[in-house]
ZADO-1210 file (C-alpha; in nm, 4 decimals, padded with zeros to 6 digits):
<atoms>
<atom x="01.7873" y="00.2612" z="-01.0734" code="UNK" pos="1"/>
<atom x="01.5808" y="00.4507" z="-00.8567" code="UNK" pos="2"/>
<atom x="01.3173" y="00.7282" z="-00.9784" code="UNK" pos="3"/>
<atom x="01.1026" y="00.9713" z="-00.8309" code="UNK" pos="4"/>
<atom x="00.8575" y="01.1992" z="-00.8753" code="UNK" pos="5"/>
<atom x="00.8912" y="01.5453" z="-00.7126" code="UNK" pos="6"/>
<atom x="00.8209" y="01.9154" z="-00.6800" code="UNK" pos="7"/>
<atom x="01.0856" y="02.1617" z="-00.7848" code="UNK" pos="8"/>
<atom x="01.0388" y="02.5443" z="-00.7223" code="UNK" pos="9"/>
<atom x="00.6466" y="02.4968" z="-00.7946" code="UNK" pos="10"/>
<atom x="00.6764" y="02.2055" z="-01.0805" code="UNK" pos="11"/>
<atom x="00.6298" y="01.8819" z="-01.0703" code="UNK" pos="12"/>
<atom x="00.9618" y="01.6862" z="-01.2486" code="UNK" pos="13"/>
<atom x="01.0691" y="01.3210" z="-01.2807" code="UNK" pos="14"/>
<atom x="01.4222" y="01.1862" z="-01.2371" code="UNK" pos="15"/>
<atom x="01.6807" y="00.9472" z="-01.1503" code="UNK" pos="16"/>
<atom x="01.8323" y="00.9395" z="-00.7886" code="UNK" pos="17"/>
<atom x="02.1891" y="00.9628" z="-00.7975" code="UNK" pos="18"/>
<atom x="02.3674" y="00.9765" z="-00.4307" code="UNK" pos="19"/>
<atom x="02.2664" y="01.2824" z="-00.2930" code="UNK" pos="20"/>
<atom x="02.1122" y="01.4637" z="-00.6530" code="UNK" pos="21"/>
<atom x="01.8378" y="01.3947" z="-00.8725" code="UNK" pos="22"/>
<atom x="01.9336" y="01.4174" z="-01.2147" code="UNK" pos="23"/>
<atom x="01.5845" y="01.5373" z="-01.3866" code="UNK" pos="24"/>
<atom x="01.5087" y="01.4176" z="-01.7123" code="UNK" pos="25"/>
<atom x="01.4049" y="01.6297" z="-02.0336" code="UNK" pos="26"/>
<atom x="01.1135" y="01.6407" z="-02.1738" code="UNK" pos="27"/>
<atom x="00.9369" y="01.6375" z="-01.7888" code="UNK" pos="28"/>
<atom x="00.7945" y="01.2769" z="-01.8916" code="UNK" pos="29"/>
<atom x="00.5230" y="01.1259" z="-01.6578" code="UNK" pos="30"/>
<atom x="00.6313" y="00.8685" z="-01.4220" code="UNK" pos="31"/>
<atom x="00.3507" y="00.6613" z="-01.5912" code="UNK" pos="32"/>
<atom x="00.4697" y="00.7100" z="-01.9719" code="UNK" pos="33"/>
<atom x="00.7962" y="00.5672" z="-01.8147" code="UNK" pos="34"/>
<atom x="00.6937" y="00.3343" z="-01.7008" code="UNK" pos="35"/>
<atom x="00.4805" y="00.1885" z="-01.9938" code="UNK" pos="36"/>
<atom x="00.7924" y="00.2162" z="-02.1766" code="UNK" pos="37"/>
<atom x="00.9845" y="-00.0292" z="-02.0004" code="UNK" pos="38"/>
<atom x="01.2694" y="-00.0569" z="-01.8008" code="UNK" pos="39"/>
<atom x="01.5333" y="-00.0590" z="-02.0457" code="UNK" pos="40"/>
<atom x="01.3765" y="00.2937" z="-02.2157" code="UNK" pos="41"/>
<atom x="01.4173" y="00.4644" z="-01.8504" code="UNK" pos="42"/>
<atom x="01.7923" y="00.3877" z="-01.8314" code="UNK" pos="43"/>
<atom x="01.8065" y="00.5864" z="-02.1836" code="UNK" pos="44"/>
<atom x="01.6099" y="00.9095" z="-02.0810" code="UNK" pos="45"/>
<atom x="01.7862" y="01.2202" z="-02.1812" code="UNK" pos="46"/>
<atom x="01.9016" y="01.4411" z="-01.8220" code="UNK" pos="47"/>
<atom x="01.8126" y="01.8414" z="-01.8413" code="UNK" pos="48"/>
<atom x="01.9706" y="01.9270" z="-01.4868" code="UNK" pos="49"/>
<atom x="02.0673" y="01.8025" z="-01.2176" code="UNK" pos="50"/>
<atom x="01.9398" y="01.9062" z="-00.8476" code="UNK" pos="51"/>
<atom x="02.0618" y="01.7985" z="-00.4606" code="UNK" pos="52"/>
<atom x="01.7390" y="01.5891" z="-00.3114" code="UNK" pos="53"/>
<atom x="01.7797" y="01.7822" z="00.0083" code="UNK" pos="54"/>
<atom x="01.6274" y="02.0768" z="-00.2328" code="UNK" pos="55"/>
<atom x="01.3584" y="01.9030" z="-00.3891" code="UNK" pos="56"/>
<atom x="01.0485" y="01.7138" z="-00.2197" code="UNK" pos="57"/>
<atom x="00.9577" y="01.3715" z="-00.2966" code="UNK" pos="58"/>
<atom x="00.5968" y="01.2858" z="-00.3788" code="UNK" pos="59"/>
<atom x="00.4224" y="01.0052" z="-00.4567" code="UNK" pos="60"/>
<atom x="00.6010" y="00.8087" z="-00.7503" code="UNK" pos="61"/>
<atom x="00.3541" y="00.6925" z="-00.8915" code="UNK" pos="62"/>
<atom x="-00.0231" y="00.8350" z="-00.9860" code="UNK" pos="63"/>
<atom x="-00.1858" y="00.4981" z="-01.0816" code="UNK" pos="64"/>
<atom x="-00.5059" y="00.3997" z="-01.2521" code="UNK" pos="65"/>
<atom x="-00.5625" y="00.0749" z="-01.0622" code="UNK" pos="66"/>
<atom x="-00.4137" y="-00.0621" z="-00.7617" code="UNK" pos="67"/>
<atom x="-00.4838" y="-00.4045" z="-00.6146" code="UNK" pos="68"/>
<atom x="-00.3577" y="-00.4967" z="-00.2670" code="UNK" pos="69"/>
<atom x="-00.2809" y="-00.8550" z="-00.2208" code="UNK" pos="70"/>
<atom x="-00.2736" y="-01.0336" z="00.1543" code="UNK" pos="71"/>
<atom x="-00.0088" y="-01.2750" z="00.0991" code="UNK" pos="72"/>
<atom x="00.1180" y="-01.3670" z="00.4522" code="UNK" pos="73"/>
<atom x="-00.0032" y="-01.6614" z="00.6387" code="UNK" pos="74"/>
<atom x="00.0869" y="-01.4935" z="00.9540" code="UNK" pos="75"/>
<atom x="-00.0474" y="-01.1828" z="00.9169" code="UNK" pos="76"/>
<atom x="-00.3928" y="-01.3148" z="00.7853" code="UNK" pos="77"/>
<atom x="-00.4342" y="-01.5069" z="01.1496" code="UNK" pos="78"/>
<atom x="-00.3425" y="-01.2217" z="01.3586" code="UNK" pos="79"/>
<atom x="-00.5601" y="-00.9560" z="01.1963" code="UNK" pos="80"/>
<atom x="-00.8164" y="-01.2019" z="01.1777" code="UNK" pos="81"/>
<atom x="-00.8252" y="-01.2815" z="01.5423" code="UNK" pos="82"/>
<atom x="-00.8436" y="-00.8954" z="01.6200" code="UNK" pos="83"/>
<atom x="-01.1385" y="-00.8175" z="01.3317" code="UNK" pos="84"/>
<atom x="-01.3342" y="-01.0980" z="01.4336" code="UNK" pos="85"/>
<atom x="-01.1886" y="-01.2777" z="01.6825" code="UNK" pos="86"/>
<atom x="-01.1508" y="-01.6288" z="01.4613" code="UNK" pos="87"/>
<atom x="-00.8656" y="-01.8038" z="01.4949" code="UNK" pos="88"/>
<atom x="-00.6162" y="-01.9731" z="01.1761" code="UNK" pos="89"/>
<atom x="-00.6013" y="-01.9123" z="00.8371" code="UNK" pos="90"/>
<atom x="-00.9227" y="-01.9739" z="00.6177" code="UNK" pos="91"/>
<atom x="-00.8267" y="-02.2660" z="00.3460" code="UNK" pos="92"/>
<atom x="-00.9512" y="-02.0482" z="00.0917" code="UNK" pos="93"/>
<atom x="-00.6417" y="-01.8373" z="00.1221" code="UNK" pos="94"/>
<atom x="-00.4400" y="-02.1222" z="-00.0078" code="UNK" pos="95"/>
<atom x="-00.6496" y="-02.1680" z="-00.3026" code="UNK" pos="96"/>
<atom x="-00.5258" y="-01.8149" z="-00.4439" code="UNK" pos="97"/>
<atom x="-00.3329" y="-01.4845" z="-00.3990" code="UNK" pos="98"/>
<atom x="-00.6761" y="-01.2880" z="-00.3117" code="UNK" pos="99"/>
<atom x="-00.6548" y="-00.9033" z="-00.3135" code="UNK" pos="100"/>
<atom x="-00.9228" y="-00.6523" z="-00.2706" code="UNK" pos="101"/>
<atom x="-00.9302" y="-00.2922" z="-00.4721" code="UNK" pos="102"/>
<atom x="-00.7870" y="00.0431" z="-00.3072" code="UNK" pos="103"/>
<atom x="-00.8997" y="00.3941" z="-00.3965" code="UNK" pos="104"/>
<atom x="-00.6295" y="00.5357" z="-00.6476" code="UNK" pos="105"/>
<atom x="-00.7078" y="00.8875" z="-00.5837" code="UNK" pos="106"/>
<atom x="-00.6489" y="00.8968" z="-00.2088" code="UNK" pos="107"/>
<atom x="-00.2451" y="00.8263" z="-00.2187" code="UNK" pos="108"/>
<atom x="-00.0281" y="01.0346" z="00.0168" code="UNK" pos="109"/>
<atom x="00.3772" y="01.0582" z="-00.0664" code="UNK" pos="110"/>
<atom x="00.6819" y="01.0949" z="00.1647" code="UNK" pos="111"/>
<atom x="00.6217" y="01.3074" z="00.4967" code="UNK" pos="112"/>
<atom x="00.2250" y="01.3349" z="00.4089" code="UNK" pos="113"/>
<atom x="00.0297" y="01.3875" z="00.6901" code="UNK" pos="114"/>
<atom x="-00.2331" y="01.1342" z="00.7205" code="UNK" pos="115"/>
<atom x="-00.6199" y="01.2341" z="00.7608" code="UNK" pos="116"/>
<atom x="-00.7710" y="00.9448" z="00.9385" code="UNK" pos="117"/>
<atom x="-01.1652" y="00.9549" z="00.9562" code="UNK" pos="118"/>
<atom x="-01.1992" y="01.1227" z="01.2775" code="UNK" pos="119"/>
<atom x="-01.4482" y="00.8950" z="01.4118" code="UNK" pos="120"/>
<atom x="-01.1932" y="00.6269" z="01.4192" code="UNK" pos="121"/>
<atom x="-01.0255" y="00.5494" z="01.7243" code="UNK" pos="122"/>
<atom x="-00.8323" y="00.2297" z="01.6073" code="UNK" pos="123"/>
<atom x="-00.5883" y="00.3203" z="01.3869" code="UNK" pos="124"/>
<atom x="-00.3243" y="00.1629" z="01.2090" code="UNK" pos="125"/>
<atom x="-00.0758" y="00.1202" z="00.9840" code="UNK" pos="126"/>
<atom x="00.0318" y="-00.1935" z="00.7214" code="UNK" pos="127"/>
<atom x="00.3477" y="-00.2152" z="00.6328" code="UNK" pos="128"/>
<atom x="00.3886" y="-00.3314" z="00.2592" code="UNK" pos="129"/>
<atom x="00.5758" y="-00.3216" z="-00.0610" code="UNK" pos="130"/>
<atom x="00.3839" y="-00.2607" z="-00.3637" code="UNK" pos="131"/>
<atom x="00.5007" y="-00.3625" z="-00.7867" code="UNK" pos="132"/>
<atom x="00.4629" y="-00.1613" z="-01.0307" code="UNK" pos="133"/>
<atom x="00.2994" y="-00.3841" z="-01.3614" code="UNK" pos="134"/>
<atom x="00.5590" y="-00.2897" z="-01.6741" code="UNK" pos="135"/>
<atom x="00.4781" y="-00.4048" z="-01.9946" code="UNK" pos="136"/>
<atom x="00.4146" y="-00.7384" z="-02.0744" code="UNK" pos="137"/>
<atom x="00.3093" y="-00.8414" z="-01.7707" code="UNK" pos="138"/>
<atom x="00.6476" y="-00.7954" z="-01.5798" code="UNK" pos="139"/>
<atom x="00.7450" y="-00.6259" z="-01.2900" code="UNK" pos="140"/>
<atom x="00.8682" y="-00.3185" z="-01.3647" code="UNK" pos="141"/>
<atom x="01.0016" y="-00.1834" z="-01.0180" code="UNK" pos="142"/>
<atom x="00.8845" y="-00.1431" z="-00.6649" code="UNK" pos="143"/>
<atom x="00.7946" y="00.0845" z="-00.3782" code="UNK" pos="144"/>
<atom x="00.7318" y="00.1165" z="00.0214" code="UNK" pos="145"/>
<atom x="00.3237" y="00.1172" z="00.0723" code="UNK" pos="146"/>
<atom x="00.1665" y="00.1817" z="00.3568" code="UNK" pos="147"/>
<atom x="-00.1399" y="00.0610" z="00.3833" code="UNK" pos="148"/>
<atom x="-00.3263" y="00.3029" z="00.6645" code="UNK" pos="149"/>
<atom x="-00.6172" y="00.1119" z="00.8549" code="UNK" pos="150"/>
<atom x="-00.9643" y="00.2520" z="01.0520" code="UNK" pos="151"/>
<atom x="-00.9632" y="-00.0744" z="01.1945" code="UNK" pos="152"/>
<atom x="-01.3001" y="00.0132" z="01.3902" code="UNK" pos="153"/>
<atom x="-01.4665" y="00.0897" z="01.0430" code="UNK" pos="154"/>
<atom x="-01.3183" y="-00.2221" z="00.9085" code="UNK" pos="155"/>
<atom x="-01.4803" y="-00.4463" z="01.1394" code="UNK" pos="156"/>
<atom x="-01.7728" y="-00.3111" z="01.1455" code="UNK" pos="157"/>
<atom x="-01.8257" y="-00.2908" z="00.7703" code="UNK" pos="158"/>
<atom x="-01.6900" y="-00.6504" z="00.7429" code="UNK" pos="159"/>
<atom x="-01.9896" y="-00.8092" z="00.8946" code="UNK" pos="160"/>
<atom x="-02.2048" y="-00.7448" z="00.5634" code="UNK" pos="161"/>
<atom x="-01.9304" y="-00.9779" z="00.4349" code="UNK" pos="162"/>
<atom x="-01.7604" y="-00.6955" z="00.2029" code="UNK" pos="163"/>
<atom x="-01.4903" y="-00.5199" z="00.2084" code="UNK" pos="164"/>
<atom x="-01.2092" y="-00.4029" z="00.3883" code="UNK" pos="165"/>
<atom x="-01.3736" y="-00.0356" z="00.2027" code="UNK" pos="166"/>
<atom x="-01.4429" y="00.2720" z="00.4009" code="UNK" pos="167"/>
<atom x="-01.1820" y="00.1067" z="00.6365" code="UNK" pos="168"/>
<atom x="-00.8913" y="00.2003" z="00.4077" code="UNK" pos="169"/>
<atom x="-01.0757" y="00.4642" z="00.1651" code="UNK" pos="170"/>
<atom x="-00.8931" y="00.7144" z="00.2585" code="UNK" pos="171"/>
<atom x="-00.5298" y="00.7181" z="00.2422" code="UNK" pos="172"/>
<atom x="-00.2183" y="00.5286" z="00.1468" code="UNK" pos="173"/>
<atom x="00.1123" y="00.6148" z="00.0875" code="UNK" pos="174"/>
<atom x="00.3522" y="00.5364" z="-00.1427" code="UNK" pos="175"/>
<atom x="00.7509" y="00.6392" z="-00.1630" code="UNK" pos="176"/>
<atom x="01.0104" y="00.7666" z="-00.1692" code="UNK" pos="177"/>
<atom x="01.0819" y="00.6172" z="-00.4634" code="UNK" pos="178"/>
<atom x="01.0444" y="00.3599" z="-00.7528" code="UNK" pos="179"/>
<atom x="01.3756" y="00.1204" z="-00.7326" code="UNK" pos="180"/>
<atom x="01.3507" y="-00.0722" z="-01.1167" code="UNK" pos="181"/>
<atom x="01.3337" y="-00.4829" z="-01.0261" code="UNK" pos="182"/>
<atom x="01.6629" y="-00.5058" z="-01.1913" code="UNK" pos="183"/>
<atom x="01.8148" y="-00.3524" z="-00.8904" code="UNK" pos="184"/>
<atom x="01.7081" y="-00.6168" z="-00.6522" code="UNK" pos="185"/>
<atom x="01.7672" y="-00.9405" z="-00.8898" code="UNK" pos="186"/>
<atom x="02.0218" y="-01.0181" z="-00.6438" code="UNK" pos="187"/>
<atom x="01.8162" y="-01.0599" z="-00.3509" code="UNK" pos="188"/>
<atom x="01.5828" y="-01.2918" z="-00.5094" code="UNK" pos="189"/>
<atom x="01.5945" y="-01.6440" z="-00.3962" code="UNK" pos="190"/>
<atom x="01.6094" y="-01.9972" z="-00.5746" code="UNK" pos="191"/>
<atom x="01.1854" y="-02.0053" z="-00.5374" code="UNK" pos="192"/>
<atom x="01.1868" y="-01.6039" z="-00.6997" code="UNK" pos="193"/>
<atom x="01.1420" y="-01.4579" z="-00.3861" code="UNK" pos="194"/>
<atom x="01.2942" y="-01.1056" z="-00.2427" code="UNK" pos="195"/>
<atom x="01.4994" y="-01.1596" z="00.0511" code="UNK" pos="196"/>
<atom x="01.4315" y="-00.8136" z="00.1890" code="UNK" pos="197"/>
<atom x="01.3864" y="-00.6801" z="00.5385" code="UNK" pos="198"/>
<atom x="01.0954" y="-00.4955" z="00.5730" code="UNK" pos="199"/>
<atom x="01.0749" y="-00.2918" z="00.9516" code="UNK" pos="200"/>
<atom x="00.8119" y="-00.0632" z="01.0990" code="UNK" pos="201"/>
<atom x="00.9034" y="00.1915" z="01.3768" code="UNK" pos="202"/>
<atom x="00.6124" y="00.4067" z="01.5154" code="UNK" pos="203"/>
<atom x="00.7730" y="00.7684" z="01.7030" code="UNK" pos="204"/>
<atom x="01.1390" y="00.5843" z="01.6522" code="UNK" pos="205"/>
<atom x="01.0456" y="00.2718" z="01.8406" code="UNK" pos="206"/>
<atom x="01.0205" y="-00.0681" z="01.6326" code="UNK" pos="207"/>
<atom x="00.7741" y="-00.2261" z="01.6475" code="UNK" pos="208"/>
<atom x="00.7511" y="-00.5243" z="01.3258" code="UNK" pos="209"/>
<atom x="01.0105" y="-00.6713" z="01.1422" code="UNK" pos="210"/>
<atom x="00.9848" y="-00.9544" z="00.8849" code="UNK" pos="211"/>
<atom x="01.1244" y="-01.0701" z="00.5630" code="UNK" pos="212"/>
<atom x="00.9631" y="-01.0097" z="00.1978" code="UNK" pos="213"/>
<atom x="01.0307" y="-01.3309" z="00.0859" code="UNK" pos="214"/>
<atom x="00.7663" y="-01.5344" z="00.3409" code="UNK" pos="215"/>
<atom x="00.4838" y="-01.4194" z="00.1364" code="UNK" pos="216"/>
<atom x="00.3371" y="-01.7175" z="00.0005" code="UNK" pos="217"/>
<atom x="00.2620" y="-01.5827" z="-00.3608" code="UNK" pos="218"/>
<atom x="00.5906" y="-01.3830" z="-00.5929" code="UNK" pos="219"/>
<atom x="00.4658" y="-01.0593" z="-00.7679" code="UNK" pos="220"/>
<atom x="00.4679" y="-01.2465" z="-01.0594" code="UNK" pos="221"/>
<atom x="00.2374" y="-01.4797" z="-00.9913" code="UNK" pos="222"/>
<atom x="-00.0052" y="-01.1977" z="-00.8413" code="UNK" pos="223"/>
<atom x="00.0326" y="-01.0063" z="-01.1889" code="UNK" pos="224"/>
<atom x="-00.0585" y="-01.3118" z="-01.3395" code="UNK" pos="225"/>
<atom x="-00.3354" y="-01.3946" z="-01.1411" code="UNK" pos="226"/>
<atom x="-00.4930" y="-01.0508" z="-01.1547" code="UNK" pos="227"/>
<atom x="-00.4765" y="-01.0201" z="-01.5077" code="UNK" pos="228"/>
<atom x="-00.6544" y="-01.3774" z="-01.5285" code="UNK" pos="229"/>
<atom x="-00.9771" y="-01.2875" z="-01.7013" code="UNK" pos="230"/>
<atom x="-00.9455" y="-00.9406" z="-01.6678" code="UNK" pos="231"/>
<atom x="-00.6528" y="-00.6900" z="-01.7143" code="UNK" pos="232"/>
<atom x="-00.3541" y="-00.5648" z="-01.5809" code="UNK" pos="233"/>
<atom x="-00.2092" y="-00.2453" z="-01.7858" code="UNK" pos="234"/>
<atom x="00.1517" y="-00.0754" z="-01.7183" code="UNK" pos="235"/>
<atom x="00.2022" y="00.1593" z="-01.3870" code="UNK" pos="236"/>
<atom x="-00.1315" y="-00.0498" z="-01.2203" code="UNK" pos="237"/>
<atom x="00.0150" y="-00.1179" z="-00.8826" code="UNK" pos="238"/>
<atom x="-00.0047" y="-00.4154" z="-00.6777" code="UNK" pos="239"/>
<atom x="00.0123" y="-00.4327" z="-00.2929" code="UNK" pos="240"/>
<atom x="00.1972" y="-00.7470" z="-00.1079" code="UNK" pos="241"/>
<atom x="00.0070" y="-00.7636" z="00.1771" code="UNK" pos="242"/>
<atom x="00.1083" y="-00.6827" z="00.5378" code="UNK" pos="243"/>
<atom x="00.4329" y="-00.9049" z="00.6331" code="UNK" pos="244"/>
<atom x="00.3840" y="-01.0329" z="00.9653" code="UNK" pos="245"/>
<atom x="00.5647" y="-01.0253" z="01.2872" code="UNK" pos="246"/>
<atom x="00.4329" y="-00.6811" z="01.3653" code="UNK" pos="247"/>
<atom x="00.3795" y="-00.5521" z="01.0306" code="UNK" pos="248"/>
<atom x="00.0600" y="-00.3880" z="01.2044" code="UNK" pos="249"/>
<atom x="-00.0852" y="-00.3028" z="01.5014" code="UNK" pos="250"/>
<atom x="-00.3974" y="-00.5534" z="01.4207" code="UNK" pos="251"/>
<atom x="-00.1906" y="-00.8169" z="01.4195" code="UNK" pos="252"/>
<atom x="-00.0488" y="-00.7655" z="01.7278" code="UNK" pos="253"/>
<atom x="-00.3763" y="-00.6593" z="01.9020" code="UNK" pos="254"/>
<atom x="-00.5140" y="-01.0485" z="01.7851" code="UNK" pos="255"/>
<atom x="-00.1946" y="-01.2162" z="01.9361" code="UNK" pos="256"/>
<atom x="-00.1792" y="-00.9990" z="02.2670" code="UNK" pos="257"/>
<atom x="-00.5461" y="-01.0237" z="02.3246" code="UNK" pos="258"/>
<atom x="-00.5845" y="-00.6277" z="02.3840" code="UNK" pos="259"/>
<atom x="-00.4543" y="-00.3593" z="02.2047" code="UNK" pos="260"/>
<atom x="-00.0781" y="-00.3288" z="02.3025" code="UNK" pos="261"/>
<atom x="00.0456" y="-00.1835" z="02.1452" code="UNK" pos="262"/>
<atom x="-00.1843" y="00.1153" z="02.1552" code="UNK" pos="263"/>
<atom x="-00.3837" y="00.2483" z="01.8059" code="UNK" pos="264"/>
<atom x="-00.2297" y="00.5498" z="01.6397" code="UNK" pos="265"/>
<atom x="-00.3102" y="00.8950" z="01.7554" code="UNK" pos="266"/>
<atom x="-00.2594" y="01.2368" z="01.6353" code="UNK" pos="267"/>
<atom x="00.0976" y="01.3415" z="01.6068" code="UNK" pos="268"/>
<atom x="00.2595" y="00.9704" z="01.5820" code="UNK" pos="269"/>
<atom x="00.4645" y="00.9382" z="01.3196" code="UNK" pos="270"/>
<atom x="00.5464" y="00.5829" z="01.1481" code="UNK" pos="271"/>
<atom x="00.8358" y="00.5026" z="00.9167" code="UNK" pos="272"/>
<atom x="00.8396" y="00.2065" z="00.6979" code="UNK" pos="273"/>
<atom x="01.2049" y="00.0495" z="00.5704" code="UNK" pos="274"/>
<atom x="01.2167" y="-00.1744" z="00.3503" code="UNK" pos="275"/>
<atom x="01.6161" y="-00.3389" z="00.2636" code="UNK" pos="276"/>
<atom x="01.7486" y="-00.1947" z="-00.0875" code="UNK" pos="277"/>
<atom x="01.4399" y="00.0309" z="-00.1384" code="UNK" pos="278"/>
<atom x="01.4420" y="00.2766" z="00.1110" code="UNK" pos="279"/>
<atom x="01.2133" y="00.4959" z="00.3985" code="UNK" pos="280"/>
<atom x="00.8769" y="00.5964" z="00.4238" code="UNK" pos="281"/>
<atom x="00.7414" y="00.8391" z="00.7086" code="UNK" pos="282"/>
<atom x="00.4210" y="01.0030" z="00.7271" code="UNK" pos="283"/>
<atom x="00.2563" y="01.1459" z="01.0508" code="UNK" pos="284"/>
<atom x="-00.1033" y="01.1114" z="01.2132" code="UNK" pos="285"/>
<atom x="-00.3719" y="01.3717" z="01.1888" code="UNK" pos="286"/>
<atom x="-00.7535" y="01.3654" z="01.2017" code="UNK" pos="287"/>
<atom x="-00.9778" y="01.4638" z="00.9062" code="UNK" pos="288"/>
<atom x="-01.2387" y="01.7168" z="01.0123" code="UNK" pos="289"/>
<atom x="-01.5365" y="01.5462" z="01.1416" code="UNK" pos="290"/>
<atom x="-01.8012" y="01.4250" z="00.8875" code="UNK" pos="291"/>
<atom x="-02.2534" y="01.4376" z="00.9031" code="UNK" pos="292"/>
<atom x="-02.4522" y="01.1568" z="01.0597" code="UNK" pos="293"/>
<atom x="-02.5220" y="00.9743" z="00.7819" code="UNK" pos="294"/>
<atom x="-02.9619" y="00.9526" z="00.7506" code="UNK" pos="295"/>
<atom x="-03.1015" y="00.6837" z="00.9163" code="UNK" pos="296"/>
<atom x="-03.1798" y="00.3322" z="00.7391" code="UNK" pos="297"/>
<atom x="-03.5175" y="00.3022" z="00.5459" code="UNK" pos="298"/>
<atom x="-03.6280" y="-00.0486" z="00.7052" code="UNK" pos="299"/>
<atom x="-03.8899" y="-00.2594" z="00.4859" code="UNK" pos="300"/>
<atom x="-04.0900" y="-00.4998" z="00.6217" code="UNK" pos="301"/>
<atom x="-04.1036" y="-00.7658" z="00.3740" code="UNK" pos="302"/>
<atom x="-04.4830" y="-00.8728" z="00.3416" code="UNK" pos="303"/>
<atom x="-04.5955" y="-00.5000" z="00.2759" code="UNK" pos="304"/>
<atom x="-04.3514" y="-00.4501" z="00.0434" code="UNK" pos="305"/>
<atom x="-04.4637" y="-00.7995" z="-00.1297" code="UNK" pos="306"/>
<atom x="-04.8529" y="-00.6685" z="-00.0952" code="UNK" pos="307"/>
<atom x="-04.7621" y="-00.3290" z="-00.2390" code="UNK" pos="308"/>
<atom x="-04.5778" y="-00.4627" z="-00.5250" code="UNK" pos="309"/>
<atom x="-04.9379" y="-00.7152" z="-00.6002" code="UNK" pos="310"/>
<atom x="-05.1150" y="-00.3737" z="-00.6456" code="UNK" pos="311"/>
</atoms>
């Protein structure tokens, strides 16, 4: 089953995806009260109306509180990681555990967004990702096309204080154009629980990555498991995969080629992100408007600050 969130002559609805229609459901629930309820309670939601999609326009599906984005290919960890900070391999901590970092929730973009990159950034990129939506109990309720957008300049910068990625990705992702339930892709799950899916990127029609779901090294399982581990995980909290590799962004490609070829996003490119029984994601480039200097660092010099502190 797929479902979406959209805007309908000024409101914002919910529905089911049928062919060419969306079938809205009474009541307008919230995508996120649907999905706390479970996957079986969606497939009994009443349907007020039903409209064609050409007539309505997607948004995100999902508003979430939390989202955690997971970097679970070994391939694309050593390319970005030669073009961040020019180190070669895979750490061995990533094999210890699915490690994921924390992504601002209320800067998500939906299907054919534009996308305000810092416009101090010159290095920009996209990730190409699938994100799970936590249902109840711990399960996956369904799934999505993420793109995780990159100021890769920012990044590596920032990065050298050994946190982050932060402002680096701060400002947007996007999610879309739909939510397809996990019961829809059972049968492309493999012996080991993985999704045999093809994921492809294409930047102004051209692609450029293509790889396979299932060579992450962690299932979404395990990553809702692992999160929730001494902490949490509630309903509708998304989870990111990680960037598949073979081109799943520019970074990766930049660390492998030794220069950046291909070249960083720029105003007016437009990147679409497939992803095999899910569906398309496209959102174009655009600048934010330019932002203050920040003020300038207060620097302490240690000994007076120990002598004013005897005083």
């Amino acid at each position: 089953m797929r479902l979406a969130r959209f805007q309908h002559a000024g409101e914002i609805k919910t529905g089911r995806i049928e062919d060419d229609a969306v079938r809205v459901f009474a009541g307008d629930p919230a995508m996120e009260a649907i999905v706390a309820g479970g996957v079986d309670a969606a497939y009994r939601l009443d349907v007020a109306q039903t409209l064609p999609l050409a007539e309505v326009r997607l948004l995100a599906p999902l508003r979430p509180a939390s989202f955690r984005d997971f970097v679970a290919f070994e391939e694309h960890v050593d390319g970005v990681r030669r073009s961040i900070d020019g180190a070669a391999g895979v750490p061995d901590a990533w094999y210890d555990a699915p490690t994921f970092y924390f992504t601002n929730p209320h800067a998500i973009f939906g299907p054919g967004d534009d996308i305000p990159f810092p416009a101090a950034s010159v290095a920009r990129d996209f990730e190409l990702e699938v994100a799970a939506i936590a249902g109840p109990g711990r399960t996956v309720f369904g799934y999505t096309v993420f793109n995780d957008w990159s100021a890769r300049d920012l990044q590596g910068r920032e990065m050298q204080v050994r946190l982050g990625p932060a402002k680096g990705k701060d400002f947007a992702s996007s999610l879309g154009p739909w939510i397809v339930t996990a019961d829809d892709l059972e049968p492309a799950r493999d012996a080991d629980g993985f999704l045999d899916l093809w994921c492809t990127a294409e930047v102004n029609g051209v692609e450029v990555g293509r790889d396979l779901l299932g060579n992450m090294g962690w299932t979404f399982e395990t990553m809702i498991a692992y999160a929730a581990r001494d902490s949490r995980v509630e309903p509708g909290d998304l989870l990111g995969s990680g960037t598949v590799g073979n081109g799943g962004c520019l970074a990766e490609l930049w660390g492998r080629n030794g220069r950046q070829d291909p070249p960083p996003l720029a105003d007016g490119d437009v990147v679409t992100l497939t992803v095999e029984g899910i569906g398309s994601l496209t959102n174009r480039v655009t600048s934010a408007p330019p932002t203050d200097d920040l003020p300038r660092v207060r620097r302490r010099d240690a000994s007076r600050a120990r002598a004013e502190r005897q005083h």
